[in-house]
C-alpha positions in Angstrom: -19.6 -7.0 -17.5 -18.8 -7.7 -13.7 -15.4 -8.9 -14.3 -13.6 -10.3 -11.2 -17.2 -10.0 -8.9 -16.2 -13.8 -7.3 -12.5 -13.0 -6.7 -11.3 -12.5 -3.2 -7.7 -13.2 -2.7 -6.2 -12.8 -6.1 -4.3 -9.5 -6.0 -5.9 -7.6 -9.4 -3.4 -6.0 -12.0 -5.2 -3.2 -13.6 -2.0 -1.4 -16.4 1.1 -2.1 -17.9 3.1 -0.8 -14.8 1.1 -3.1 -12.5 2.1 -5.8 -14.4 5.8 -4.8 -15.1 5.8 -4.8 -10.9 4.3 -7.9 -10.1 7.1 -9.8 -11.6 4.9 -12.2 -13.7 6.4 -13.4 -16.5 10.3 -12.0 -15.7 13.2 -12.3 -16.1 14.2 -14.4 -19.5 13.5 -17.2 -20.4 10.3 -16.8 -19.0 7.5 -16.5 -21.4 4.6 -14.9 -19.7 5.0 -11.5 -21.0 4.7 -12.1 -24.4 2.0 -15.0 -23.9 -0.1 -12.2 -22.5 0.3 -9.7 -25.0 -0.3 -12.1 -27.8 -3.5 -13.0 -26.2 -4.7 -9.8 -25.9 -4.3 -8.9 -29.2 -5.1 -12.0 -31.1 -7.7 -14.2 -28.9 -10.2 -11.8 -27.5 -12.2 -8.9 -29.5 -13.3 -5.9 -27.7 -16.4 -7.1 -26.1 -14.4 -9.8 -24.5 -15.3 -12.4 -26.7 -13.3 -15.5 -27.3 -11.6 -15.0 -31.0 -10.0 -18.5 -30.4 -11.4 -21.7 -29.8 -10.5 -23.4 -26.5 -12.8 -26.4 -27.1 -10.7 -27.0 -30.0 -8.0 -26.7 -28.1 -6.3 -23.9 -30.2 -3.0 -22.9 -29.7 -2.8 -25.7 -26.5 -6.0 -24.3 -24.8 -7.2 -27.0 -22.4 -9.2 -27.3 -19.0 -8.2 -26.3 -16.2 -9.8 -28.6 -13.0 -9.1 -25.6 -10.3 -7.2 -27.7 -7.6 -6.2 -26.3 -4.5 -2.8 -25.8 -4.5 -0.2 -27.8 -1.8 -0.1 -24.6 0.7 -3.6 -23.7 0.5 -7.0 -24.9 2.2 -8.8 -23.3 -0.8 -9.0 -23.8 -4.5 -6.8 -21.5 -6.7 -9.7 -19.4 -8.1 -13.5 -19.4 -7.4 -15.7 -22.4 -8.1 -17.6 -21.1 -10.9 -20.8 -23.4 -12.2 -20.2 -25.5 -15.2 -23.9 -26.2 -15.6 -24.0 -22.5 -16.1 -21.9 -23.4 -19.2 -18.7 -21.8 -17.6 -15.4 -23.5 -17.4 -12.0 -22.4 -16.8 -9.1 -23.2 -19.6 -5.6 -22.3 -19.4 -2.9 -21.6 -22.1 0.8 -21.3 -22.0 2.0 -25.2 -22.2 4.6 -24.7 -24.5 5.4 -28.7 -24.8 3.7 -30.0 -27.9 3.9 -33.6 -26.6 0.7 -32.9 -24.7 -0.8 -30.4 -26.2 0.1 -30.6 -29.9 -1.6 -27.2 -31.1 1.0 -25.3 -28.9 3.4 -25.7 -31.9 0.9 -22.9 -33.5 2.0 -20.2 -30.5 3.9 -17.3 -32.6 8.3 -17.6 -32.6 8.3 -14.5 -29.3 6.0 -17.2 -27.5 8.2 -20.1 -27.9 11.4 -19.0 -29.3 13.7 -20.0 -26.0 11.4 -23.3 -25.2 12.3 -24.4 -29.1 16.3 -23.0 -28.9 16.8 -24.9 -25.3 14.9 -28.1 -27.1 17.0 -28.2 -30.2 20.2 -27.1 -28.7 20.2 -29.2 -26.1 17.5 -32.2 -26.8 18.9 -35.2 -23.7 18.4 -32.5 -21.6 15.4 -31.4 -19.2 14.1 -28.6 -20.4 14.4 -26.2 -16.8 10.9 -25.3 -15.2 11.6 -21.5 -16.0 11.3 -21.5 -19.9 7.6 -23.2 -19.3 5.9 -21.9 -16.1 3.9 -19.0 -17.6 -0.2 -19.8 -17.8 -3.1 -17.9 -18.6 -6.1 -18.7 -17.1 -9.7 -17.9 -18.6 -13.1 -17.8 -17.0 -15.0 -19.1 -20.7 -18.4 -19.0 -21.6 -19.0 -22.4 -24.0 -22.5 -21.4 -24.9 -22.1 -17.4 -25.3 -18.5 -17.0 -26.4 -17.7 -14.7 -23.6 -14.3 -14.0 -21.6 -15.6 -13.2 -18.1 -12.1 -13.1 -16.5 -8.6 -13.8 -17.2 -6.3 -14.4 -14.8 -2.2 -15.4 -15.0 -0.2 -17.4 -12.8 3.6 -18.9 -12.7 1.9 -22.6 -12.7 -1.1 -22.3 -10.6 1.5 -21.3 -7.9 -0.9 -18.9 -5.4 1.8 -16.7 -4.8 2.3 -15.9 -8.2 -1.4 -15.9 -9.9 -2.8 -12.0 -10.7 -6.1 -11.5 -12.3 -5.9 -9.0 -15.4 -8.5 -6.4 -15.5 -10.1 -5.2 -18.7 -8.1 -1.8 -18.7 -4.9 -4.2 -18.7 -6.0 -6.0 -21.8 -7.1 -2.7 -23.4 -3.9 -1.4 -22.8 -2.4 -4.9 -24.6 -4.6 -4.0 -27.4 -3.6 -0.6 -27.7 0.1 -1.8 -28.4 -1.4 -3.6 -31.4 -3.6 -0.6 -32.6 -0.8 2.1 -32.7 1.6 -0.5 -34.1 -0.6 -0.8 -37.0 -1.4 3.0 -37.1 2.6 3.7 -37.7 2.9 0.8 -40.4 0.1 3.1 -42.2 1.4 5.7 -41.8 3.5 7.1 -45.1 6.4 8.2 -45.3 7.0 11.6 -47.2 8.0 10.7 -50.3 11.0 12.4 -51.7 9.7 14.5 -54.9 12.8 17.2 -55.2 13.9 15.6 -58.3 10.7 15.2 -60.0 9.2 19.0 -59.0 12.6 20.0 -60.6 11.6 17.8 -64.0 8.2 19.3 -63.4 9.7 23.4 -63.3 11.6 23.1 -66.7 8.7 21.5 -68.3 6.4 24.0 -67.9 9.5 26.5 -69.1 9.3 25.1 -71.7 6.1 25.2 -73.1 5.1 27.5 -75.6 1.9 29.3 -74.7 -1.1 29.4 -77.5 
């Protein structure tokens, strides 16, 4: 796959600790972090293939048109070629007014967004607790991921594209996770090799 081969400005985060550096998604309330995670886990396989539907808008996927932001003479990411059956889609609008399937994002995702909402409902909820995007490069006709990107709300100082390695590390979480809820744990038999010991005492032999 030539992941990122039309990026030029976007500064690339390629591990964990990249992305622990850049700041993206930090501090609290901030949900970008676990958005990210989640998505790597749950909405891409490991050929890079879409396991969710942005068409059908799960989970609040919808388009994203690619303006140029206010500082910038240039568009946020590349053009890419819809007739090509590309399009970009974001994720991470946590208010279910607009986009109604983002009531389906997992409790970590929206846990602070629903607290500050039910807590405090005449209020405006504050631009930190819904800033956090992630940005696809999607392939309608194949299925395929090309590239993912994240961004504090298209801001151009604060999008990153994620490399594959990234996302494989995401995954990896999920993989040893699941690896320690197998694993068993030794079960206690001192009582029952005892039981075991004066039974075979006991028996006669014929």
């Amino acid at each position: 796959m030539l992941f990122f081969a039309l990026v030029s400005s976007v500064n690339i985060l390629n591990s964990i600790a990249d992305l622990n550096a850049s700041g993206f998604g930090q501090p609290k309330p901030r949900h970008g972090l676990e958005l990210l995670s989640w998505f790597a886990k749950n909405c891409v396989d490991n050929n890079m293939k879409s396991t969710c539907n942005p068409q059908e808008k799960d989970y609040g996927f919808h388009e994203f048109d690619n303006k140029k932001p206010k500082s910038s003479k240039e568009p946020l990411l590349p053009n890419i070629k819809k007739q090509n059956n590309h399009n970009y889609y974001t994720l991470g609008n946590l208010n279910a007014k607009s986009h109604p399937k983002a009531e389906n994002l997992p409790s970590e995702i929206r846990g602070d967004y629903d607290k500050f909402r039910e807590e405090t409902p005449n209020k405006k909820i504050p631009d930190n607790f819904n800033e956090d995007r992630i940005i696809i490069n999607y392939n309608k006709k194949t299925n395929d991921v090309k590239n993912i990107y994240v961004s504090a709300h298209y801001d151009e100082n604060q999008t990153y594209g994620i490399a594959p390695q990234l996302i494989n590390q995401l995954r990896g979480e999920k993989k040893n996770n699941e690896k320690n809820k197998n694993k068993k744990k030794p079960e206690n038999n001192t009582s029952q090799n005892r039981a075991d010991k004066k039974n075979r005492k006991g028996k006669k032999k014929l």
